[in-house]
Every structure is written in structure tokens, then in C-alpha cells.
PADREN-695773 format. One record per residue (C-alpha): x, y, z. Coordinates in Angstrom, 3 decimals, padded with zeros to 6 digits. Layout:
N
[atom [X,Y,Z]]
...
This chain:
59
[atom [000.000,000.000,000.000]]
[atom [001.573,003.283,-000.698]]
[atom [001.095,005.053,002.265]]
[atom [002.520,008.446,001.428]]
[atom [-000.015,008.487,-002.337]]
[atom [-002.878,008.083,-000.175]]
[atom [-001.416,010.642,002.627]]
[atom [-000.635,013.400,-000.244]]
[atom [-004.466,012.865,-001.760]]
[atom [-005.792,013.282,001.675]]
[atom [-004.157,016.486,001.764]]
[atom [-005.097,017.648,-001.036]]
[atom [-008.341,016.954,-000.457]]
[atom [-008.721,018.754,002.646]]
[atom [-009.636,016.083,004.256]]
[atom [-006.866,016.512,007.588]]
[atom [-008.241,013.487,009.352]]
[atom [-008.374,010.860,006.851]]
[atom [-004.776,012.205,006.634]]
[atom [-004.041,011.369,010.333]]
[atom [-005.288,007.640,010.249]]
[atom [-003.470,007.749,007.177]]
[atom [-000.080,008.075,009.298]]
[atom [-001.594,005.823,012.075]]
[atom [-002.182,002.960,010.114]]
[atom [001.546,003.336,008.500]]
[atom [002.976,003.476,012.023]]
[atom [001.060,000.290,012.944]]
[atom [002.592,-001.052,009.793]]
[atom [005.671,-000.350,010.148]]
[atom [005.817,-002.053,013.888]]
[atom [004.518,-005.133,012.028]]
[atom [007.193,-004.205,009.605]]
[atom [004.958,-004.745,006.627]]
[atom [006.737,-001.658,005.374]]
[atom [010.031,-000.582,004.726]]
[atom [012.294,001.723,006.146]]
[atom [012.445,003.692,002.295]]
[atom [008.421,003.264,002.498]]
[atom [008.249,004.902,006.423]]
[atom [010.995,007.540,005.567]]
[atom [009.212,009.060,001.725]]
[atom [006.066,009.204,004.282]]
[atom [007.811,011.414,006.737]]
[atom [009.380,013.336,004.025]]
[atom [005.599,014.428,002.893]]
[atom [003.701,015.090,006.707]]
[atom [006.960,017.112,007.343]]
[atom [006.502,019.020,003.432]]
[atom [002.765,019.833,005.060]]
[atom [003.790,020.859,008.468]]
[atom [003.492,017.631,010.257]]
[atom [000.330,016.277,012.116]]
[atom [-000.441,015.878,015.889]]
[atom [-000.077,011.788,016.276]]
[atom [001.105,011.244,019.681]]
[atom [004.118,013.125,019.021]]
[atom [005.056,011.782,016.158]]
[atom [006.688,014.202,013.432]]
């Protein structure tokens, strides 16, 4: 699943939520590490291009 597509649509459909379970369900994928480091980091790389979100302290 690409993670960070579905996280940049969000966005840019103003839809802020979605965008947060968006980064929660790539979190909980990456503990189950059924993504990969390059996957976790191009993810980061786009919250952090739209200011980050509030996830626990994450980002």
C-alpha cells in the first residue's frame, strides 16, 4: 500500500483526518514491519513538506 499516495491525496483533499489515520495505520505497519524503512521515511518526508500532524508526538 503506498502510504505516502494516499497521505498526499488526503491532503489535497482537505480532508486533515483521513490524513491522520493515514499516518496511524503506516505506524502500525511499520511495527509489524509490513513496510520498509524507504516506504516509512518518503512518508515522513511528505507530513513534514505539510507541516506535520499531531499523532502522539510523532513528526
Amino acid at each position: 500500500m503506498d502510504y505516502t499516495a494516499l497521505y498526499r491525496q488526503a491532503m489535497a483533499d482537505g480532508a486533515t483526518d483521513y490524513a491522520q489515520t493515514i499516518v496511524t495505520c503506516a505506524v502500525q505497519a511499520a511495527q509489524a514491519g509490513a513496510i520498509t524503512p524507504k516506504d516509512v521515511a518518503a512518508l515522513v518526508a511528505e507530513v513534514k513538506t505539510h507541516g506535520g500532524v499531531r499523532h502522539g508526538g510523532l513528526w
